[in-house]
C-alpha positions as CSV (number, residue, x, y, z in Angstrom):
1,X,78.4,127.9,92.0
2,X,75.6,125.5,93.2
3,X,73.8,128.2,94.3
4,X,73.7,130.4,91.5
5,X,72.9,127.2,89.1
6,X,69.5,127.0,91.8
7,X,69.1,130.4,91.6
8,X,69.1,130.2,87.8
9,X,66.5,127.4,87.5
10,X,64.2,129.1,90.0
11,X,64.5,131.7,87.6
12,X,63.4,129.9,84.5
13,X,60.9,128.2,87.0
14,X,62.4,125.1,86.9
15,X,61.9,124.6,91.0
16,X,61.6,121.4,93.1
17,X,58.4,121.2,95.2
18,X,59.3,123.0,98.9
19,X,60.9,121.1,101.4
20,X,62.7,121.4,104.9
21,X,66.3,120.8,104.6
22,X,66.5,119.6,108.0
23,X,63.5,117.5,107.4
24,X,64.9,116.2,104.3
25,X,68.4,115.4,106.3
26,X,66.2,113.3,108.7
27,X,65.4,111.4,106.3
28,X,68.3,111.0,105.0
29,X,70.2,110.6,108.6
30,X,67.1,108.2,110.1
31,X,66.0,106.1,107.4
32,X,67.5,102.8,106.4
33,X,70.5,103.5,103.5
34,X,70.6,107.4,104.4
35,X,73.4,108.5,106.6
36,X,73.1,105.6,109.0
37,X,73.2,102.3,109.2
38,X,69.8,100.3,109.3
39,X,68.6,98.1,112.3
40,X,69.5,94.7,111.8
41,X,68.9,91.0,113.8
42,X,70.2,91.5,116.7
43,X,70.8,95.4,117.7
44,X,70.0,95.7,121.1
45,X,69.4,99.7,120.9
46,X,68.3,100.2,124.3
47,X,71.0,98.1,125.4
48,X,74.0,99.6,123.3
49,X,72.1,102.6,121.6
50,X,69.4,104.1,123.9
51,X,66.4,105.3,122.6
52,X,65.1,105.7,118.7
53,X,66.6,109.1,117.6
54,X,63.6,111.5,117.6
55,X,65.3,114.8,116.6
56,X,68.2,116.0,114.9
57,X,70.3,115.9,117.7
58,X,69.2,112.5,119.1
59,X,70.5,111.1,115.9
60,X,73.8,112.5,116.1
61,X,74.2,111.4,119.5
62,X,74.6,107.8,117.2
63,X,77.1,109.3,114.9
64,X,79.8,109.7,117.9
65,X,82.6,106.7,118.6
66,X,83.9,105.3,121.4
67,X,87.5,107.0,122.3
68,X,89.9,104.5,121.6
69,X,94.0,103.2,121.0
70,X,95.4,100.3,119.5
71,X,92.6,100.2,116.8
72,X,92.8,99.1,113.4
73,X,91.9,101.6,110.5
74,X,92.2,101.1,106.8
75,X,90.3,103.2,103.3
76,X,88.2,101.9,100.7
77,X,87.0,103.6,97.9
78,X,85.0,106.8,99.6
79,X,85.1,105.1,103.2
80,X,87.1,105.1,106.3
81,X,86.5,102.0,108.3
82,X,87.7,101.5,112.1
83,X,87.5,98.2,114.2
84,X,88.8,97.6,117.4
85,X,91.0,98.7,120.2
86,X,91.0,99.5,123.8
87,X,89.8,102.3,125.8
88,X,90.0,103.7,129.9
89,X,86.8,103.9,131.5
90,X,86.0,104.8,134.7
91,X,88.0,108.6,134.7
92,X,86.5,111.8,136.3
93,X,85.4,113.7,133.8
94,X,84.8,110.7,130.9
95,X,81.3,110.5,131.7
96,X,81.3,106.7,130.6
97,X,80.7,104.1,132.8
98,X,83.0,101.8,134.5
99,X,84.3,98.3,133.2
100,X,81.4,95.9,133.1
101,X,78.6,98.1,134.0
102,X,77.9,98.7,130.0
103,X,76.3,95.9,127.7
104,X,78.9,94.8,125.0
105,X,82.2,95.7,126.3
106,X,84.9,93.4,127.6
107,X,87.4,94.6,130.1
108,X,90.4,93.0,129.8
109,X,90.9,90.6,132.7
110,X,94.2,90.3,134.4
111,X,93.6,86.6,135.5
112,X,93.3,85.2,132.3
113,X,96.6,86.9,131.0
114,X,100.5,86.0,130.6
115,X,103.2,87.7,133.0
116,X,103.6,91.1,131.1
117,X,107.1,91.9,130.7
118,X,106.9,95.8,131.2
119,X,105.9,98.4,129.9
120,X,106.6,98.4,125.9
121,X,104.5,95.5,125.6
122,X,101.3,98.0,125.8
123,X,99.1,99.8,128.5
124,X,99.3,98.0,131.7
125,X,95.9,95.6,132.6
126,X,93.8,97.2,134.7
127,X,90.1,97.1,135.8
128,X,89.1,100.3,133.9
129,X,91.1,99.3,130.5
130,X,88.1,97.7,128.3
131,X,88.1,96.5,124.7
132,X,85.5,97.8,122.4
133,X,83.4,95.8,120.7
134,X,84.1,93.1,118.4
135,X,80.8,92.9,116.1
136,X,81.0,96.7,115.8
137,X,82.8,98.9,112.7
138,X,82.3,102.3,112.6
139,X,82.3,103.8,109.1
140,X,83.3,107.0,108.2
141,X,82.3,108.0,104.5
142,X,84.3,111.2,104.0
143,X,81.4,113.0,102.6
144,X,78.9,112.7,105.2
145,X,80.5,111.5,108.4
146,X,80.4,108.6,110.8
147,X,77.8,105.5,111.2
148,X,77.9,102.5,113.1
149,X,77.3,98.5,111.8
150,X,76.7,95.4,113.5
151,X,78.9,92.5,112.5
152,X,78.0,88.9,112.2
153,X,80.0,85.7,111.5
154,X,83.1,84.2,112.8
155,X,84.3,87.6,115.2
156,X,87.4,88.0,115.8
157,X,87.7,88.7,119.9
158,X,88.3,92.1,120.7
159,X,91.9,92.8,121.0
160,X,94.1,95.9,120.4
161,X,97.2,95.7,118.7
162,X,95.9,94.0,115.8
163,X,97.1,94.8,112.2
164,X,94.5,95.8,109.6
165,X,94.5,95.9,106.2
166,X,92.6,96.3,102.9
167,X,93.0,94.4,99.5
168,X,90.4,94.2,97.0
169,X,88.3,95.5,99.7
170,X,88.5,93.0,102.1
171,X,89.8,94.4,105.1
172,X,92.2,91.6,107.1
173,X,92.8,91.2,110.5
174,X,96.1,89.9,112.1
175,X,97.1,89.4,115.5
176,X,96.7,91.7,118.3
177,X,96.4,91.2,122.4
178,X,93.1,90.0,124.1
179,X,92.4,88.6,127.0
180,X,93.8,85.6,126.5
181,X,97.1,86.9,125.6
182,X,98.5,87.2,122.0
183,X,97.4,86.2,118.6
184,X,98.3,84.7,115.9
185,X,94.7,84.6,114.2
186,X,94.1,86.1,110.7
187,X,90.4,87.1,109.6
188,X,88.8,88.9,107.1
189,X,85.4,91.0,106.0
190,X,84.1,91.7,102.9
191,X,83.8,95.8,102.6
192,X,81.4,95.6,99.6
193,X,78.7,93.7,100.0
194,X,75.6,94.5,98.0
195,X,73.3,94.5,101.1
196,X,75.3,96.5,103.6
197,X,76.2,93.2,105.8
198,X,79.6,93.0,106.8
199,X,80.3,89.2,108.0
200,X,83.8,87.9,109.6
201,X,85.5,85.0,108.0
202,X,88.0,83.7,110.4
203,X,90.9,82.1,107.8
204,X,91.6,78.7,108.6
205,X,92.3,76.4,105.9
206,X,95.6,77.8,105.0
207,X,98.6,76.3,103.7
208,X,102.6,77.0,105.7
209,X,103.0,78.1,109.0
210,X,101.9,81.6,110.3
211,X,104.0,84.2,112.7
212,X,103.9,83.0,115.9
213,X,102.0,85.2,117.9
214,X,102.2,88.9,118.7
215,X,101.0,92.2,118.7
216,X,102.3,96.0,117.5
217,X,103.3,95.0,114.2
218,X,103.1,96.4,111.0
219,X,102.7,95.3,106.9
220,X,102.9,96.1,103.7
221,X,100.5,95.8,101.2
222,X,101.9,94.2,97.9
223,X,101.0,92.4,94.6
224,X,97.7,90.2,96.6
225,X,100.0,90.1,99.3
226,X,100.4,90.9,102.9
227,X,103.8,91.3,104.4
228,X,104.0,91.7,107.7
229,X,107.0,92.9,109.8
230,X,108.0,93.0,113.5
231,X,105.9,93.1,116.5
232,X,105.8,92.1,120.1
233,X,104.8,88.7,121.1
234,X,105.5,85.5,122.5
235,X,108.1,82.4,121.6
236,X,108.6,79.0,122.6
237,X,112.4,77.8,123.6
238,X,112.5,75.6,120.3
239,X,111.2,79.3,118.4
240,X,113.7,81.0,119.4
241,X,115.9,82.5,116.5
242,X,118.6,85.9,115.6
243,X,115.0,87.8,114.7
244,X,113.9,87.8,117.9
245,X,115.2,90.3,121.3
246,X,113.6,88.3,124.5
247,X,112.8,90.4,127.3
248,X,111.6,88.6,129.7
249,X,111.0,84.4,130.7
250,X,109.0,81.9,132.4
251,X,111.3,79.5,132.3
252,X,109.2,76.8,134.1
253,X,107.2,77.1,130.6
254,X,109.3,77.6,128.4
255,X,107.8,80.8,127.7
256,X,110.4,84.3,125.7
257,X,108.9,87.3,125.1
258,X,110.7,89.6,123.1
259,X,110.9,92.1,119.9
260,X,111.0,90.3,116.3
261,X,112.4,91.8,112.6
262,X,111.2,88.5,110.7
263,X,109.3,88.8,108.1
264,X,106.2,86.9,107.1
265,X,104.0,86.8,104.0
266,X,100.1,85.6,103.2
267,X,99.0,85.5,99.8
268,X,95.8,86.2,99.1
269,X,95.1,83.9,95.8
270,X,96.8,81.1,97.5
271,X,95.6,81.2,100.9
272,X,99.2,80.5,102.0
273,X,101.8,81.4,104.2
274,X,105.5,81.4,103.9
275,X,109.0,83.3,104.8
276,X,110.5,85.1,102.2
277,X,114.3,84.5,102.1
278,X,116.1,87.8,102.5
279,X,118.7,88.2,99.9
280,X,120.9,90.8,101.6
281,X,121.2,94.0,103.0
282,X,121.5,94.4,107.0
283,X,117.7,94.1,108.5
284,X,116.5,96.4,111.3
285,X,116.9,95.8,114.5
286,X,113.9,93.9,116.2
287,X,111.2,95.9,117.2
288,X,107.5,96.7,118.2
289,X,105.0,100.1,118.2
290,X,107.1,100.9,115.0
291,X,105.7,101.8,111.3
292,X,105.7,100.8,107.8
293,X,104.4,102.4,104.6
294,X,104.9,101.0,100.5
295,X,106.1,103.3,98.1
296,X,106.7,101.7,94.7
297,X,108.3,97.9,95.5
298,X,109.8,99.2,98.5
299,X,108.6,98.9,101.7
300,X,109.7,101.1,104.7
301,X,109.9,101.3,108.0
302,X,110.2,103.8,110.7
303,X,111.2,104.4,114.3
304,X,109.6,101.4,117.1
305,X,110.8,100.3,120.6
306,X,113.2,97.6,121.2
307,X,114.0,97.1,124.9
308,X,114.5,100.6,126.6
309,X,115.5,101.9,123.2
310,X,113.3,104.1,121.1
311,X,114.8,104.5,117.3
312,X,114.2,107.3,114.1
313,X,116.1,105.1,111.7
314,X,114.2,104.6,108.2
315,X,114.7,101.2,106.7
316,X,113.2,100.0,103.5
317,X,113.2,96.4,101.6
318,X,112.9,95.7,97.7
319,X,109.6,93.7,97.7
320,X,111.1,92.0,94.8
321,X,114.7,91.1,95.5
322,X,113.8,91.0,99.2
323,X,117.3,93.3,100.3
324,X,117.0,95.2,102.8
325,X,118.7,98.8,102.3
326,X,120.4,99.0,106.2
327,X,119.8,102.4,107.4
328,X,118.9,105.0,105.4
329,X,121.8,108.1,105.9
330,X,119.1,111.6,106.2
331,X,120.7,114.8,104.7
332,X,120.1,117.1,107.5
333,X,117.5,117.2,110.6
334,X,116.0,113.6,112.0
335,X,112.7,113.4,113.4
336,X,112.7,112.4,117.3
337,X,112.9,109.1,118.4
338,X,109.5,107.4,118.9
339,X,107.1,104.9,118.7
340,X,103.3,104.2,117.8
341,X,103.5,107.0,115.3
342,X,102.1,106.5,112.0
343,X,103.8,106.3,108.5
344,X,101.7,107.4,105.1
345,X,102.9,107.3,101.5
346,X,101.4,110.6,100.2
347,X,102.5,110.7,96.4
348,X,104.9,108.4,94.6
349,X,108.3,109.8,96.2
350,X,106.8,111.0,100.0
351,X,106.4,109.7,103.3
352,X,104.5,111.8,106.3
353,X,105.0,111.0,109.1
354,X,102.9,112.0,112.4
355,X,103.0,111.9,116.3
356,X,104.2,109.0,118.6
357,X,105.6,108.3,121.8
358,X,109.1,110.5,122.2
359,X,112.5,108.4,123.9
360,X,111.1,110.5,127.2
361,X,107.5,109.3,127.3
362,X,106.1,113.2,125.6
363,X,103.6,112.7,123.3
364,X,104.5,114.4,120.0
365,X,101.7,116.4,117.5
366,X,105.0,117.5,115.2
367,X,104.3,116.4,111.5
368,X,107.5,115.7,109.0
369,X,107.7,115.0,105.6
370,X,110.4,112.8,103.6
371,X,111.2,113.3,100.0
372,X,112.3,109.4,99.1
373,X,114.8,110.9,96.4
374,X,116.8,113.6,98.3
375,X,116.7,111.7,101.7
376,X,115.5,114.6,103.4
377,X,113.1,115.3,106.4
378,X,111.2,118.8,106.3
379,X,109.3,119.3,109.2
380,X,105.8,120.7,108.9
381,X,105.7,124.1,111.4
382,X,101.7,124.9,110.5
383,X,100.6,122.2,112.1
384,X,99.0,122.6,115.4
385,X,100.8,121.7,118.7
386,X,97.9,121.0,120.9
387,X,97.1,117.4,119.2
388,X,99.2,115.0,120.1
389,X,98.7,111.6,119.0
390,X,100.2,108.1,119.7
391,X,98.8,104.6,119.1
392,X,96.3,106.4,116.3
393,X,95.6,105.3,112.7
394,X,96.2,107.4,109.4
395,X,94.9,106.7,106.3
396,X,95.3,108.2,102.5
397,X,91.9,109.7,101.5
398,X,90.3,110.2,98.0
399,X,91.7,113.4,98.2
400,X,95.1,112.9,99.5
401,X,94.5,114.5,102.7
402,X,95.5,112.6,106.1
403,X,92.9,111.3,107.7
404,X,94.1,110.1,111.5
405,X,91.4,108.5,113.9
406,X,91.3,108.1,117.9
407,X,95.2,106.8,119.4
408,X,95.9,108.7,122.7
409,X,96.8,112.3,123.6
410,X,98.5,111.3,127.5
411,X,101.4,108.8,127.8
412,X,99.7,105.4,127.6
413,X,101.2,104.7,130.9
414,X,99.3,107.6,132.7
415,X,97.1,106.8,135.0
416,X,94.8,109.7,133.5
417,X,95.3,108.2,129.7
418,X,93.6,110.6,127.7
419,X,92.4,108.7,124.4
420,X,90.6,110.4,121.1
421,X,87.6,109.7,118.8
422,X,87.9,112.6,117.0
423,X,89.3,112.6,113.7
424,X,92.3,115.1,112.5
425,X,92.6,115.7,108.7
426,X,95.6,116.9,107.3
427,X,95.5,118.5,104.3
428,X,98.1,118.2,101.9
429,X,96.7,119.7,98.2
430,X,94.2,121.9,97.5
431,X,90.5,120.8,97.5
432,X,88.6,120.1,94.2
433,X,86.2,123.3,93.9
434,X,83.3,121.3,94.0
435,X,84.3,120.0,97.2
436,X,85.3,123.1,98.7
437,X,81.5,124.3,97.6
438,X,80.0,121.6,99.3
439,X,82.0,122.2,102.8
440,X,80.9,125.7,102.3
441,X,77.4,124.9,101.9
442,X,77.3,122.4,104.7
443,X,79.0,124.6,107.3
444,X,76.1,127.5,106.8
445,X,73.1,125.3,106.1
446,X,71.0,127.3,108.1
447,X,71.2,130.6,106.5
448,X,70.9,129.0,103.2
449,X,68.1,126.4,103.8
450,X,66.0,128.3,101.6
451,X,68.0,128.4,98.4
452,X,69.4,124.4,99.1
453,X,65.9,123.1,98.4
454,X,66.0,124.4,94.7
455,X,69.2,122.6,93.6
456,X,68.8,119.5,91.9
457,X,68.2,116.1,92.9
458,X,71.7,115.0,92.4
459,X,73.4,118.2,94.2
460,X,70.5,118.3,96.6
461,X,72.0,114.8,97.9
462,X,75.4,115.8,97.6
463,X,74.6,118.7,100.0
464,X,72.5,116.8,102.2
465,X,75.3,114.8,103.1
466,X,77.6,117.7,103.8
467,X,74.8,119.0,106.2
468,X,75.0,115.7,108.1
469,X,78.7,115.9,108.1
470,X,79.3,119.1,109.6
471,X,76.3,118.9,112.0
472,X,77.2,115.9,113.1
473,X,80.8,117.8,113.1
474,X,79.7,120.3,115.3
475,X,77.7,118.4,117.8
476,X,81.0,116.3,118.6
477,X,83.1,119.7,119.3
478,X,79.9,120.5,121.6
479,X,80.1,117.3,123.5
480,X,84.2,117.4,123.5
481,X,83.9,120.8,125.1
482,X,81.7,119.6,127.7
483,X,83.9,116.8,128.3
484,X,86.9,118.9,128.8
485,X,84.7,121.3,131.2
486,X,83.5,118.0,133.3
487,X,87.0,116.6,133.7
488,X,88.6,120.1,135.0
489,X,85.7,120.2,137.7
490,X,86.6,116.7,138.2
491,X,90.0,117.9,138.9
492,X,89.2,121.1,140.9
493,X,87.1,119.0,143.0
494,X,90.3,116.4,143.6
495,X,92.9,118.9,144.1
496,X,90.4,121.0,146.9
């Protein structure tokens, strides 16, 4: 259709002056507000970028993200944004350097942290686990693909196991596992900014007490409010209450770690924090790695770890009355147990659910979908089995396709943990037709270059961007295949 209507006007000789479309995607991919992010005070590009992209293919070499897990991911408007988490350097076959030998990454230091009490608590520390950067979010606008922004202000430290979130967009921050040990911290950034900027605000002047500190939790979105649920983390012996499963002690501090099911709310008007007081209902059992999606004023939760137990039970609690439902009885077929899956509200009566950690340490790629009204899971058989996923993010797009970013396809616990920076999209309705256009358009650019230059300005862009998308698409799969070829040699090389 958009070729026929620049067929049409090149008819009636309404044409646009000739161009390149690749040298008009250059443009748009090189210059300052095209398809990446501008230079700003303090970009180190030979440092962290390399040299100035010269050709179309140095510039996508920009457009690729650091593999990572434990990262937080949230949507606004026609953008995907993704901050933090933690990824193995140092593998055959990676072709990334080792801890410490690259400029703005942190590995995470093993002197400076608390006894870890096994495994559920995340990833063992080891010298080739590093933390991405913390004054870097990579944006994904689903039209055109990914870019890369500096932060400023008040940064949070770089952690995985945080808990991100989006209100108003302003995309919040809470808790996690650095260095240091766990956190309690809660920041945000503003996502909208007229100038592109995109500044931390660390929130400090707060009223009530916050959660004390942990990591692998989960919230729900509600009414200006965050509500979060869960996690893994740390008490004192005075803290210690029936929400909370310890694990393991120092008893010469003081010191429980352990699972909680408390749950804790910040307002956003208010800049407060306080405990909601649960009405009823039986609570879920303590837990960490687990899930939690809002549908309506209910909020659910799925699956987790508590001690050597992984669960598939489905919880949900009125966000109003604040009961808790006790387990939800399915009508047929359960998902496996798991943990660090994902859970996404997909219409007003649906939950999908994707990947995770099985009860036998197997990374699962299966994909299920529970109607809220019947109290049924359907499992979806199309999708495909060669993507596992655990300690991902998913997000609702404009659309209402799936978009889930990075996690890891290996058992975290591997010693060859394989993690992603590829993004999977599930689709879950039929595209608009426009959209389906554009894909088609941007996938055989080449052979069409000549007829793209005649649509108009406002198309023209459109297209443009769908250009950058699926070139930038393409060069990844390139790069991921070479990858892939490396690390078998790699292997050969080991087992020989």
């Amino acid at each position: 259709l958009l070729l026929r209507a620049a067929e049409q006007r090149r008819r009636t000789g309404a044409v646009f002056p000739p161009i390149s479309t690749l040298d008009a995607l250059r443009s748009c991919v090189e210059e300052p507000g095209g398809g990446r992010a501008a230079p700003r005070a303090g970009l180190r590009r030979a440092e962290r970028l390399g040299p100035a992209p010269t050709r179309m293919a140095d510039s996508q070499l920009f457009c690729v993200a650091e593999e990572r897990s434990g990262h937080c991911a949230v949507v606004d408007g026609n953008f995907l944004y993704v901050w933090g988490g933690y990824v193995v350097r140092g593998r055959g076959g990676t072709g990334r350097t080792r801890a410490g030998s690259s400029p703005g990454f942190w590995a995470r230091a093993d002197a400076e942290r608390p006894p870890t009490p096994g495994p559920e608590r995340g990833p063992s520390i080891e010298d080739n686990e590093v933390y991405l950067p913390n004054d870097e979010i990579w944006t994904y606008d689903i039209d055109s693909g990914l870019t890369m922004h500096l932060m400023e202000g008040e940064l949070p430290t770089s952690m995985s196991g945080s808990c991100g979130a989006c209100i108003h967009g302003k995309f919040y921050v809470f808790g996690g596992y650095d260095d240091k040990g766990y956190s309690n911290r809660l920041y945000f950034v503003n996502l909208r900014t007229r100038d592109g900027t995109y500044i931390w605000e660390k929130i400090t002047n707060f009223e009530g007490q916050p959660p004390t500190p942990r990591d692998k939790l989960s919230c729900w979105v509600y009414k200006d409010r965050l509500i979060y649920f869960g996690g893994y983390g740390c008490r004192r012996h005075s803290e210690l209450q029936d929400c909370f499963d310890v694990h393991d002690a120092s008893w010469e501090e003081q010191i429980f770690w352990g699972w909680h099911n408390d749950v804790h709310i910040f307002d956003t008007k208010t800049q407060s924090w306080f405990q909601p007081e649960i009405k009823g209902g039986v609570p879920p059992q303590p837990r960490a790695a687990h899930t939690c999606a809002v549908v309506g004023n209910k909020g659910y939760v799925f699956g987790g770890r508590v001690l050597q137990t992984r669960m598939n039970d489905l919880h949900y609690l009125n966000l109003d009355t604040w009961t808790w439902s006790g387990r939800i009885p399915i009508n047929g077929e359960n998902p496996k147990h798991r943990s660090w899956h994902t859970l996404t509200p997909i219409a007003d009566d649906k939950l999908f659910l994707f990947g995770g950690l099985s009860a036998d340490n197997i990374p699962l790629s299966d994909g299920w979908i529970h109607d809220i009204i019947t109290n049924c899971w359907k499992q979806l058989t199309y999708l495909p089995k060669t993507k596992p996923r655990l300690w991902h993010t998913a997000c609702l797009g404009k659309e209402n396709e799936i978009m889930v970013f990075g996690g890891s396809k290996d058992d975290l616990l591997s010693l060859d943990t394989g993690h992603c920076n590829d993004l999977l999209i599930f689709q879950i309705q039929p595209y608009s037709l426009l959209r389906s256009c554009l894909d088609c358009i941007g996938k055989n650019a080449m052979i069409l270059e000549s007829q793209i230059s005649l649509l108009p300005p406002k198309l023209l862009q459109q297209v443009l961007k769908k250009v950058t998308f699926w070139t930038a698409a393409n060069h990844r799969e390139e790069q991921r295949a070479q990858n892939e070829e490396t690390e078998n040699n790699y292997h050969w090389i080991n087992s020989n």
